[in-house]
C-alpha positions as CSV (number, residue, x, y, z in Angstrom):
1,X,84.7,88.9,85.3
2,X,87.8,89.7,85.0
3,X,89.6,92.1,82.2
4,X,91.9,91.4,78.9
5,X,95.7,90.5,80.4
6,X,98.4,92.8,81.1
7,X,101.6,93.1,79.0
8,X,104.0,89.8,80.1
9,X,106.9,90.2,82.3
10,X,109.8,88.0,81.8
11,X,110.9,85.9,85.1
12,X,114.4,84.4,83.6
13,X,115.0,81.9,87.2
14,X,111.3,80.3,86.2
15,X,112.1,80.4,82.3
16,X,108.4,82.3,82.0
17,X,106.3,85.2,80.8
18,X,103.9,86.1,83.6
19,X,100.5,87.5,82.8
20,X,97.9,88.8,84.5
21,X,93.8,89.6,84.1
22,X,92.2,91.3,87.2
23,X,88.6,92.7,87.1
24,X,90.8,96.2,89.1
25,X,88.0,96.4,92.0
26,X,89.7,97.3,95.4
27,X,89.1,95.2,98.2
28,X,89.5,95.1,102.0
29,X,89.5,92.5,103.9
30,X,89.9,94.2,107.2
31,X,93.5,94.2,107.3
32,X,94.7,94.1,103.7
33,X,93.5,96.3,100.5
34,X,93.9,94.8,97.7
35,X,92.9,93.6,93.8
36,X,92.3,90.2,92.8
37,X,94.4,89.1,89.5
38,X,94.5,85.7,88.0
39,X,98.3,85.4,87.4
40,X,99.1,82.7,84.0
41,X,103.0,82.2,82.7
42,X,103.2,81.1,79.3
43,X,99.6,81.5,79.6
44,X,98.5,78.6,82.1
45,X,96.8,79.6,84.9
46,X,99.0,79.6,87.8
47,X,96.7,81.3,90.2
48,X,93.7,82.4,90.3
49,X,92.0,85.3,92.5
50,X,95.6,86.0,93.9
51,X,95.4,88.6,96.2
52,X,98.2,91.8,95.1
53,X,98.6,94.2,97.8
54,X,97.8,97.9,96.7
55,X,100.9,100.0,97.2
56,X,101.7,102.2,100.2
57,X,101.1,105.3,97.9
58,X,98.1,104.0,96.2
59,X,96.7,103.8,99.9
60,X,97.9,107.3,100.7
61,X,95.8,108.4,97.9
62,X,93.2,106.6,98.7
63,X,93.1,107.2,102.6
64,X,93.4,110.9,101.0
65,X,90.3,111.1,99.4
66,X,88.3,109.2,101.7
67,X,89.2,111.0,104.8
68,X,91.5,114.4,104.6
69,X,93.6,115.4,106.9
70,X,93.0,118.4,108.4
């Protein structure tokens, strides 16, 4: 389901590399938009399905295309 992992960020207070796989298919839920991401560090699967909030101008964009203003 879900895609090959993102490059690794370093979180130095955990002492690990956090990666992520997400299949990138917005979602709504009726109040939040956002992707689904199974989050590892070191590669151990820390969460799964997390829910990342889209950005405020990925939403513009979106909000945009779906409805212009006029």
């Amino acid at each position: 389901m879900f895609g090959r992992p993102l490059e690794g960020n370093l979180i130095e207070s955990l002492g690990v590399i956090e990666t992520t796989e997400s299949d990138n298919v917005l979602r709504w839920d009726g109040q939040m938009l956002y992707v689904e991401q199974d989050v590892y560090h070191n590669g151990q699967l820390v969460h799964r399905r997390y829910k990342r909030r889209v950005t405020k101008d990925v939403a513009r964009v979106l909000q945009d295309l779906i409805a212009p203003r006029s």
